[in-house]
Structure formats: structure tokens, C-alpha cells
C-alpha positions in Angstrom: -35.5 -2.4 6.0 -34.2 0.8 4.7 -30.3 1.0 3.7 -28.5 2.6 6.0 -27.4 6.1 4.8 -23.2 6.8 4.1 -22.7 10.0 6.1 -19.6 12.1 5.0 -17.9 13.3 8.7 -15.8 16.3 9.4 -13.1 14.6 11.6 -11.9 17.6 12.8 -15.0 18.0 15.3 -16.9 14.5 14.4 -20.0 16.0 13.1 -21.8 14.6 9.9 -21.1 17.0 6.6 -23.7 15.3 4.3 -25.0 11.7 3.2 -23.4 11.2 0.8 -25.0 7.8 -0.6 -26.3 4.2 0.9 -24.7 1.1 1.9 -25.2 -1.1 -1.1 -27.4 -4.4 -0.4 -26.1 -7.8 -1.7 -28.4 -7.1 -4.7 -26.7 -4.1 -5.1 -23.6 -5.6 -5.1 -24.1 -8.5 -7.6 -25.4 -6.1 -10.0 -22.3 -3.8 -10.1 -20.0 -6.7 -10.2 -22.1 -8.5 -13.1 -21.9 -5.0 -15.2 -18.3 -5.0 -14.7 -17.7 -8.6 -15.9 -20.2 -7.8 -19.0 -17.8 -5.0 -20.0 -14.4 -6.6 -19.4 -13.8 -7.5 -23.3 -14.3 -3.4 -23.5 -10.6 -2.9 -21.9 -8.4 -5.1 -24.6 -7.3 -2.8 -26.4 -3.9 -1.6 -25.5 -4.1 1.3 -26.7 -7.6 2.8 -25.5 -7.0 1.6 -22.1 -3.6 3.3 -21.6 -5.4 6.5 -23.5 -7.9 5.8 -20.8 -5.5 6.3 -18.1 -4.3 9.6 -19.1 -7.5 10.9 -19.8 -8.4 10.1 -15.9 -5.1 11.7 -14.5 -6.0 14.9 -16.9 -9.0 15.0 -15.8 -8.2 14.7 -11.6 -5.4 17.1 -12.1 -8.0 19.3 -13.7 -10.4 19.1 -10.7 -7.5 19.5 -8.2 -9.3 22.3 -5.9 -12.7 20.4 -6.1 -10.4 17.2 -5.2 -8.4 18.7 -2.6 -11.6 20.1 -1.0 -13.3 17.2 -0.4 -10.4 15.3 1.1 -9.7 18.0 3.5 -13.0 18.2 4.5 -13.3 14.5 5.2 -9.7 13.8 6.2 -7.9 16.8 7.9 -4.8 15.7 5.8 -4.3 19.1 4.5 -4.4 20.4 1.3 -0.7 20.6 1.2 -0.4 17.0 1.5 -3.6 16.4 -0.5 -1.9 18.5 -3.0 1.2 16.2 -3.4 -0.9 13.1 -2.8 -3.2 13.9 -6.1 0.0 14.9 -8.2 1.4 11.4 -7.3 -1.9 9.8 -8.2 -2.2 11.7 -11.6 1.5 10.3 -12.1 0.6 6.9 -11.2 -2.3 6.8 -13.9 0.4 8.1 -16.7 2.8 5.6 -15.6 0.8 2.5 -15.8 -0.2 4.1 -19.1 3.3 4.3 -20.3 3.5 0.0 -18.8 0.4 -0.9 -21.5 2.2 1.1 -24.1 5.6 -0.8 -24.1 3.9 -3.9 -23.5 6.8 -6.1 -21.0 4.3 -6.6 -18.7 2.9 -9.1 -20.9 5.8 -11.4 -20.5 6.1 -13.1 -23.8 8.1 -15.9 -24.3 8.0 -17.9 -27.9 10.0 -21.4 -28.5 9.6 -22.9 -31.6 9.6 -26.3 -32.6 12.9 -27.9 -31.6 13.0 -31.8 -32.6 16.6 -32.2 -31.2 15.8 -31.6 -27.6 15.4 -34.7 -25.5 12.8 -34.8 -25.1 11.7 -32.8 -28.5 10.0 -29.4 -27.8 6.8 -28.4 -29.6 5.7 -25.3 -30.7 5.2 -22.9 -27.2 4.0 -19.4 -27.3 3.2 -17.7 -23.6 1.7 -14.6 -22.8 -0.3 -12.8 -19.5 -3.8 -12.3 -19.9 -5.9 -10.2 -17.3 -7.6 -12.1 -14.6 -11.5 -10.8 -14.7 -13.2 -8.0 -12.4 -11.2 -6.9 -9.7 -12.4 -5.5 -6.3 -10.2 -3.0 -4.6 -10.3 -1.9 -1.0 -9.7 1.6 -0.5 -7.2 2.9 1.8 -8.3 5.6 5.2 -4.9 6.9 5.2 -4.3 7.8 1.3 -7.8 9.0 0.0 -6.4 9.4 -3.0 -3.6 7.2 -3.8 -4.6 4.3 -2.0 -8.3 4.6 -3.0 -10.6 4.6 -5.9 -8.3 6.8 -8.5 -5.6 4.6 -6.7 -2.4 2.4 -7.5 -4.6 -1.0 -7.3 -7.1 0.8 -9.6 -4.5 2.0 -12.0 -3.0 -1.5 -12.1 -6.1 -3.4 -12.2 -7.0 -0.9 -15.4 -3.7 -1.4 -16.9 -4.2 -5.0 -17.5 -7.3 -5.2 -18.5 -9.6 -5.4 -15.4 -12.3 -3.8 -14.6 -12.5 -2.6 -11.2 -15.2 -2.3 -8.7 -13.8 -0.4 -5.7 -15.5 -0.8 -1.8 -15.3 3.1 -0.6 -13.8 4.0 2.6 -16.3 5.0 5.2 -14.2 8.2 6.2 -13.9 9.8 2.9 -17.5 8.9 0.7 -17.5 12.2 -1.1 -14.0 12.2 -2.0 -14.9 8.4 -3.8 -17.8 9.2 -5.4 -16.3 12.6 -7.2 -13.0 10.7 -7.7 -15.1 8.0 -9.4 -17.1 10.2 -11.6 -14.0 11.3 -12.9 -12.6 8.0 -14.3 -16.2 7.0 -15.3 -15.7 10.2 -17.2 -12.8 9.3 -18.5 -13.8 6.1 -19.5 -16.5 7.7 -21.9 -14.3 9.4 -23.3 -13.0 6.9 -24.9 -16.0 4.8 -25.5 -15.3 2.7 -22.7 -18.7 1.8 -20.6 -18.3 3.3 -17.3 -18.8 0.1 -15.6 -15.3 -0.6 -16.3 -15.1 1.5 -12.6 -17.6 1.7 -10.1 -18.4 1.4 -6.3 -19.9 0.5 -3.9 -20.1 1.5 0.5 -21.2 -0.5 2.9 -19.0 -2.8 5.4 -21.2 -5.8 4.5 -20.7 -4.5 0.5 -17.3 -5.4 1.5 -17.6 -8.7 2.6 -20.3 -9.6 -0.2 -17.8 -8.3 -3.1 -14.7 -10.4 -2.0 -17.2 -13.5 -2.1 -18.8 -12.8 -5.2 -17.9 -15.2 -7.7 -17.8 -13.4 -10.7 -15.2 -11.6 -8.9 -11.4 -12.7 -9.9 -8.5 -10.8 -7.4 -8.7 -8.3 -4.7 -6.4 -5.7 -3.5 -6.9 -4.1 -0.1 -5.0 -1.8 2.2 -6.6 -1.6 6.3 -5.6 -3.2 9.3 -4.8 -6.7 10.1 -7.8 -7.0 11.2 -9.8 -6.7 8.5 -7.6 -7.6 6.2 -7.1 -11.3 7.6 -10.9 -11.5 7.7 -11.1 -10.7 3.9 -7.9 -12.9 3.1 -9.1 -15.8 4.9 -13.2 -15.4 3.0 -11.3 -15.1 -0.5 -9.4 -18.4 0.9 -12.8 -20.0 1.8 -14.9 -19.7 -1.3 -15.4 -22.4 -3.9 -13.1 -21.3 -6.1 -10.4 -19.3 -4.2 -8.9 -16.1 -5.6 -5.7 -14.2 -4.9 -6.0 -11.4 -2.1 -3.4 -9.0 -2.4 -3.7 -6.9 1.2 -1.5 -4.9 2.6 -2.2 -4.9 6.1 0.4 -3.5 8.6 3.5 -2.8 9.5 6.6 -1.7 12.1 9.0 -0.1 10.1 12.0 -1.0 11.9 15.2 0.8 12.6 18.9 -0.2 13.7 21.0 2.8 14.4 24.3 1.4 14.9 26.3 2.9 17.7 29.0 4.2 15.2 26.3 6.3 13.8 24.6 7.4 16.5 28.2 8.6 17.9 28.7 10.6 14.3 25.0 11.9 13.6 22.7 11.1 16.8 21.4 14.7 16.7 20.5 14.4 12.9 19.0 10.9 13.2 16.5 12.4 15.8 15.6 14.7 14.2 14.7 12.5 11.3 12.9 10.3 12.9 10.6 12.6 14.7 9.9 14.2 11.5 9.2 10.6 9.9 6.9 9.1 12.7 5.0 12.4 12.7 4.3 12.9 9.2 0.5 13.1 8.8 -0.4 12.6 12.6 1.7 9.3 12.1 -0.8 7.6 9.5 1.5 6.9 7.0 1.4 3.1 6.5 5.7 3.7 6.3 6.0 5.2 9.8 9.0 4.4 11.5 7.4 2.2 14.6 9.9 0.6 16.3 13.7 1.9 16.8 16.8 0.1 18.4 19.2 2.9 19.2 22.3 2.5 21.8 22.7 2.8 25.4 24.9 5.7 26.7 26.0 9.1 25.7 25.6 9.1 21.9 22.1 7.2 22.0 21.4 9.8 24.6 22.1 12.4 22.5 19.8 10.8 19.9 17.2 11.1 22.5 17.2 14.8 23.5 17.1 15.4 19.7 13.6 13.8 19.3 12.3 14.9 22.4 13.2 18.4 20.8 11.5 17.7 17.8 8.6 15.9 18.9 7.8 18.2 21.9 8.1 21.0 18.7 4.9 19.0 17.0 1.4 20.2 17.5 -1.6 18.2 18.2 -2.9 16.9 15.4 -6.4 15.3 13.7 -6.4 11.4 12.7 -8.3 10.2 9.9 -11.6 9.6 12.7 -12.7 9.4 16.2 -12.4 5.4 16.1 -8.8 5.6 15.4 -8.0 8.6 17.4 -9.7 6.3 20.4 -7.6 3.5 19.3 -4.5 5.5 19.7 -5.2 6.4 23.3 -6.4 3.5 24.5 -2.8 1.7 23.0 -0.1 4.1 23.5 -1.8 4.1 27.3 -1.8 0.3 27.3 1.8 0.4 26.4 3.4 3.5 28.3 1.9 1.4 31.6 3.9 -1.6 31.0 7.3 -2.1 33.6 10.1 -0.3 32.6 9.0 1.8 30.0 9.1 5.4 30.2 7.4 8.3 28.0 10.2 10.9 27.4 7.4 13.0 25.2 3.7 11.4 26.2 1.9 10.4 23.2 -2.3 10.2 23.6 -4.7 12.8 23.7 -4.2 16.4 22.6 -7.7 17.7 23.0 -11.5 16.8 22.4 -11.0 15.3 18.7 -6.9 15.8 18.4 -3.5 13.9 19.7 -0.2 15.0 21.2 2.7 13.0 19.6 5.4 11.2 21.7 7.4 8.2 21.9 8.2 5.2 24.4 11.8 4.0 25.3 12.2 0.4 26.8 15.3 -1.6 27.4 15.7 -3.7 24.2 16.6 -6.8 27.1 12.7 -6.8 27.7 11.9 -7.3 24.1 14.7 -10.5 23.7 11.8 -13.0 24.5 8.0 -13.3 24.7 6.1 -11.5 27.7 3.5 -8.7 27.9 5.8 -6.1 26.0 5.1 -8.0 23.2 2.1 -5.3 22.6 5.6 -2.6 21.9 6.1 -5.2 18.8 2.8 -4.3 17.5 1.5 -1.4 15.3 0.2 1.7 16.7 -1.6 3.7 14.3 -0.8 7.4 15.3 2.0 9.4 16.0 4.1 8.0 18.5 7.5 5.6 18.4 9.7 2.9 20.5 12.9 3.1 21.4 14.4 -0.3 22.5 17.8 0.7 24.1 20.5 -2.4 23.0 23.6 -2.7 25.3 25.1 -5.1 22.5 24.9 -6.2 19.1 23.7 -9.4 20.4 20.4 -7.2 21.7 19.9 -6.1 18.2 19.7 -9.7 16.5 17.7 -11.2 19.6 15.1 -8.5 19.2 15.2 -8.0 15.0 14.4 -12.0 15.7 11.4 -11.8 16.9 9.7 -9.2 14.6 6.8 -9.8 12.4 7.2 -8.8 8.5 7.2 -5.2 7.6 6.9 -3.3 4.4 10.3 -1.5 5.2 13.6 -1.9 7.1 16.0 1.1 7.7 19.5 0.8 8.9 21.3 4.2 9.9 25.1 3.5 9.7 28.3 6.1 10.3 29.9 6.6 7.4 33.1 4.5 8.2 30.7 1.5 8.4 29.9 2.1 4.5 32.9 0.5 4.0 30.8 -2.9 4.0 31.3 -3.2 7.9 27.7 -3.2 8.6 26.5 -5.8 6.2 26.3 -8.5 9.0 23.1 -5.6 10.2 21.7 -5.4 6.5 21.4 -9.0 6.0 19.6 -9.3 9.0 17.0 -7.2 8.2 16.8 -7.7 4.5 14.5 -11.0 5.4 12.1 -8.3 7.2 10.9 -6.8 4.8 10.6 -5.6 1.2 11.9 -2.2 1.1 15.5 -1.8 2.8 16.7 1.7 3.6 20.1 3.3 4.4 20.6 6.1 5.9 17.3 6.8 5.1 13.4 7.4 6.3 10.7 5.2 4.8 7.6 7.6 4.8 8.3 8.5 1.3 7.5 5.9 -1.4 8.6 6.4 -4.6 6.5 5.5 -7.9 9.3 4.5 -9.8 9.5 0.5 -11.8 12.1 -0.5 -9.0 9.8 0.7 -5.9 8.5 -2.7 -3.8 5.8 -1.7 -1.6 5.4 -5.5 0.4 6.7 -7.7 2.6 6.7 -10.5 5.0 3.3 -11.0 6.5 1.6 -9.3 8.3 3.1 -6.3 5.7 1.4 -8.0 3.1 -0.4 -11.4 1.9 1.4 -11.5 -1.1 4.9 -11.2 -2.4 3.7 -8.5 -4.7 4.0 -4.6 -5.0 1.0 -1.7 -4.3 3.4 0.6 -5.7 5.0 0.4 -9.2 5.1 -1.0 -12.6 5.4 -4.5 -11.5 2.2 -4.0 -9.3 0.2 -4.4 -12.6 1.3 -8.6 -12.4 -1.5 -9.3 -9.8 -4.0 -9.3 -11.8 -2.7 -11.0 -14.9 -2.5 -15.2 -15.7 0.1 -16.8 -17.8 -1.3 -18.7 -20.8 0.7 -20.8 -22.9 -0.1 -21.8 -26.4 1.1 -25.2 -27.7 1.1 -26.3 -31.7 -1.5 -23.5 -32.6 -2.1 -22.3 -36.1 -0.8 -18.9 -36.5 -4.9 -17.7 -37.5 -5.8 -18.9 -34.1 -3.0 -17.3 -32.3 -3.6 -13.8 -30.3 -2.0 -11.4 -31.8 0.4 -10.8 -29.3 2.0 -14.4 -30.1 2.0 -14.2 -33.9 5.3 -15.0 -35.8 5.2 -11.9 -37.5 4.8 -9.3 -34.5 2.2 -6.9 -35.7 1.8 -5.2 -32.3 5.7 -4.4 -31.8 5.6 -6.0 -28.7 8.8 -6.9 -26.8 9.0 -11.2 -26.7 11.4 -13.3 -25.9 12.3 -15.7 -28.9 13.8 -18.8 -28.2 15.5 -17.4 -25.6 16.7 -14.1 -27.0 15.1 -10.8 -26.0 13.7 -9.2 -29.4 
């Protein structure tokens, strides 16, 4: 049987652009992730690899109109927003370069010999190595930063993994010339370009995760998916870490205080927040607890102003855009729940933005508007309207993990009054905001881009210098001879690493 062919689609009328390649046969498959594992020694050195790095953000930020293009023309993102997305991903290569070039990933801890302990300590010298050939699961929201020239790429790179990235099926083109570029790059440098390569195919997908040369995984989809991957990389005979982010709420507690102070503002916000890129953003602010009365009210008109003020939009393909529909009508039907702005269809292959309100009282225990605690990928919002604090803590009880948490206080309650709300969301979810919206994720060393599952599978960061720990093992070295030692471990240093010795940072 023939492979099938990997069509590139223009989602803005759902007609095929080009084929762009075929879905890769289990054959196929093994043989890209053998070249990778034959070329893994290729990446130790430090400093090639982080040249490496820079060399592929030069070289993407030097094809930005070529890159921009073909996103747009697969993803109706925009190149404005294609623009920024690149810049970021560019940045995200020269920061993980900078992480290999200071070297405190590696962790290094050295105790000598210390025959006075009870009992006496030997000789122990512990560093991270990298983990083997990674396979990374591109993102249909973030063609770019959450694909092949991606943060899991970047990171997988950084430590010393090669990387064999499944494509998304909505932005082919986009891979393969984003790939080309980092194989470039890698030449450069005389690096083999197997050090990056991929592969299409759904069944390519589910081959690669149980491949066993194949050490980690990082993905980025629906739960979905992503619990079918996580539970194969569970399954095999030698089980590996999954790292999926997979979905998320995004919830937010306006206080009554604030929405008294700033209720106009805070809509506003928010519309702008759960709109961003038709409401793709895997940050969208999903679910909101906002007051009964005249200030929550107030909050109300404001995003029914802004929202109204949004035009239809494109999502990322016809299956998702069908999705939305079919679960913003599933949800708008249930009792008591009203559509002050009706989200769902805007047009042949576009959607309107709206939002949902619901008394939070139906949310305080199971029943069918369970389905308003779920994800709904698109533009549109809840709005659980609390008559009492104790609303807010019987509802935050009862939802899943997110990546983020946002709590919008009144000034006054900055005093620490509101803490009692913080602490009850901090177990949530991995990135608390105040007074804040999450759609914007910094790439900075502090950034945690995780949570509670279903956010994530893992209590690591997508976004980050720490994201580079995935795919990296402790090792430690007892009683060796200093020849035999990497050189990473040895007494004398040569690599001017940062290491912790016998307890002192040095």
C-alpha cells in the first residue's frame, strides 16, 4: 500500500495548498530514530552545541518572511502574531545556548573522602548526563514555538539529545522548512543533521513514543492524545518519561472588592485574554468566578462590550473549529446557563466569540455542568456567578489541574487580606497570577509552564531554563581515579564549571 500523502491545508477555506511529504511507515520511523541515536556522542560538546543553537535562531530570524509565510498560510495566526511567535523562538534557542555555556544545569555536586562521618563517606562526585534521542510532539497552536524549532527542541538540544520531532498535521510546510533550518545549522558546525529530524504520520506518532531506542518524550495536544501517548510510554518494556502538556482551565477569582474598584477594567481584560488568537492559546482564561450583583454586573457589560467588538475568526482547522461548535452548543443548552455574547459559528470556516454565565451554586457538586469544568478550545469563557466566598472554595474544589491560576484583587486586599484566595489556588496550578492575564508566557529562568494534571504529566517546565532537566539523568561517581573521571568532575576544574564542593557553591 502506498503512504498516504501529508497535504498542507489553507484553514481559512479548508482546501489542500500542496503535499507536502508522506506519512512515514514504521520502517521509516526506526530508521530516523536509529540515525539519531548513532549521532548522539556528536552533541557533547558544550560548546558546539550551544554554538549550534545560535546558529539555528540566526538562521530562522534570517528566513523570517519565508517563516512567517508558511505559517500564515497553514495557520491563519497572522503574521503579526507569527512575527512575535518566531522572535520568541529565536530567543529561546540563544537562551538555552546561554544555559550550556554557564553550565548549572549540570548540577554538580563533589564530596570528598570524609572518614569522620558515621558512617564514613567515600569519595562522591555527581553530575547530569543527557538521556538519549528524544521525540517531541509538535504543538497546533504554536507552529513555531511549540513545534520543531520549539522549546522541547531547544531543551532536548541543550542537553545533549538528539531530537526526532512527529510534525503537526496542520502546519507540514512550516516543519519541514523550519527543520531544514536547524539541519542547516547543525552543518554548520559539523554536527550530522540527524541530530534533528522528522517524521508525519499519526501512526509515526504512536511508533516513535514506542520505539525503544527512544529515551523521553515531550508533547503538547489534547488530553486525548496525550493520555494515549503517556499511558504507551508507561506500557513499554522499559518505560520512559512523557513530559505532555495536555490541557488546561486557566481559572480566575475576581474578588468582590475588586470587582467593585475595577469591574470595567477586569472585563475588558479578560475578553481581550480569552480572545487572543481565536482563543487557542493553551493560557486562555476558561473559567471565571466573578460576584453576584452590581459590580460583577458591571464586569459583565464590560466583556459583552469587548467581546461583541471581536470579529469572527479562523481556528487552527475545520476539526477544531467543529469541535468548538458542537461544545460551546452542548454547554450553552444546559439549565441555567445563559449566552450574554453567543459563542459558535461565525461563518462557513470561521467562529463568533462569546461567553457562558452560570450560577457558581450549580458547579458546588457533580451533575451535567460538569462539561463547564472542561476545556473548550476556542474563543469563548464561563462565568460562575458566587453569592459567597464559600461558593468560591466549593467550586475552586472541584477543579482539575491547570497550567495557570489568576486572582484579581482591589488594591486594599494587597495588604495580604486576600491570601486565604491565593493559597487556595496555588495547589491549582503552576503559574499563579495577580492582577494579571496568563496568555503571555514569559521565557525567562523563573517562568513554570506546568501543573497539576491534566495541565501536565510531569512536574516539569515547557518553558524556561529549568525545562532543559527533562531530559538529563544524575550519575554519581564513587572512589574513581581522577583519569577515569569526566571532565566535568575532575579535582582540578578544567571546564570552569560551577560545582558544589563539599557543600560550598564554587
Amino acid at each position: 500500500m502506498a503512504a498516504a500523502p501529508v497535504w498542507s491545508v489553507d484553514p481559512r477555506t479548508g482546501n489542500p495548498r500542496e503535499q507536502v511529504a508522506v506519512e512515514a511507515t514504521v520502517e521509516e520511523v526506526d530508521r530516523a530514530v536509529r540515525a539519531a541515536h548513532a549521532v548522539r556522542d556528536a552533541l557533547a560538546d558544550r560548546t558546539v552545541r550551544a554554538a549550534f543553537l545560535r546558529t539555528a535562531a540566526e538562521l530562522l530570524s534570517g528566513a523570517e518572511e519565508h517563516v512567517v509565510e508558511a505559517a500564515d498560510a497553514e495557520t491563519a495566526l497572522g503574521p503579526a502574531r507569527l512575527t512575535g511567535e518566531l522572535a520568541r523562538t529565536a530567543a529561546q534557542l540563544r537562551a538555552f545556548a546561554e544555559v550550556v555555556d554557564e553550565g548549572a544545569y549540570l548540577d554538580i555536586h563533589i564530596d570528598h573522602e570524609d572518614g569522620t562521618r558515621t558512617p564514613p563517606w567515600p569519595d562522591l562526585r555527581r553530575v547530569k548526563i543527557p538521556l538519549g534521542v528524544v521525540a517531541v510532539y509538535a504543538a497546533s497552536n504554536f507552529p513555531l514555538a511549540f513545534s520543531v524549532p520549539g522549546g522541547d527542541t531547544a531543551s532536548a538540544l541543550a542537553a545533549g539529545c538528539p531530537v526526532v520531532v512527529k510534525a503537526h498535521p496542520d502546519h507540514p510546510a512550516t516543519s519541514e522548512l523550519c527543520a531544514s533550518l536547524l539541519r542547516r545549522a547543525a552543518a554548520r558546525h559539523g554536527l550530522p543533521e540527524d541530530v534533528v529530524s522528522v517524521v508525519h504520520g499519526f501512526d509515526a506518532g504512536v511508533e516513535l513514543v514506542k520505539h525503544p531506542l527512544v529515551a523521553a518524550a515531550g508533547f503538547t495536544g489534547s488530553v486525548r492524545g496525550g493520555r494515549a501517548l503517556f499511558d504507551a510510554a508507561a506500557a513499554r518494556p522499559v518505560p520512559i518519561p512523557f513530559h505532555g502538556e495536555l490541557g488546561s482551565l486557566n481559572p480566575v477569582v475576581v474578588t468582590e472588592a475588586a470587582a467593585a474598584e475595577r469591574g470595567e477594567q477586569i472585563g475588558a481584560g479578560l475578553g481581550g485574554s480569552m480572545t487572543m488568537g481565536s482563543g487557542q492559546f493553551c493560557t486562555k482564561p476558561g473559567f471565571v468566578l466573578a460576584p453576584s450583583g452590581e459590580a460583577g454586573d458591571r464586569l459583565l457589560k464590560s466583556l459583552t462590550e469587548t467581546v461583541s467588538g471581536t470579529g469572527s475568526g479562523v481556528m487552527l482547522d475545520h476539526r477544531m473549529r467543529d469541535a468548538f461548535v458542537a461544545g460551546v452548543a452542548e454547554r450553552a443548552a444546559l439549565p441555567d446557563v445563559d449566552a450574554p455574547v453567543t459563542p459558535g459559528a461565525g461563518g462557513e470556516h470561521t467562529v463568533s466569540a462569546g461567553f457562558l454565565t452560570v450560577p457558581a451554586s450549580r458547579l458546588a457538586e457533580a451533575g451535567p455542568h460538569d462539561a463547564l469544568l472542561e476545556e473548550c478550545f476556542g474563543p469563548v469563557t464561563v462565568v460562575a456567578r458566587y453569592d459567597s466566598e464559600a461558593e468560591i472554595t466549593a467550586v475552586l474544589s472541584r477543579l482539575p489541574g491547570n497550567l495557570t491560576a489568576t486572582l484579581q484583587i482591589a488594591t486594599e486586599e494587597a495588604d495580604g487580606s486576600a491570601a486565604g484566595l491565593l493559597a487556595e489556588l496555588t495547589p491549582l496550578a503552576g503559574r499563579i497570577l495577580v492582577n494579571g492575564w496568563p496568555t503571555g508566557v514569559a521565557v525567562a529562568p523563573a517562568q513554570h509552564h506546568g501543573g497539576p494534571y491534566p495541565a501536565t504529566t510531569s512536574t516539569s517546565t515547557s518553558v524556561g531554563a529549568t525545562a532543559v532537566e527533562r531530559w538529563l539523568r544524575p550519575v554519581s561517581y564513587q572512589s574513581t581515579p581522577e583519569a577515569l573521571l569526566p571532565p566535568e568532575l575532575r579535582e582540578d576544574n578544567p571546564l570552569g564549571l560551577p560545582r558544589r564542593v563539599d557543600g560550598r557553591l564554587k
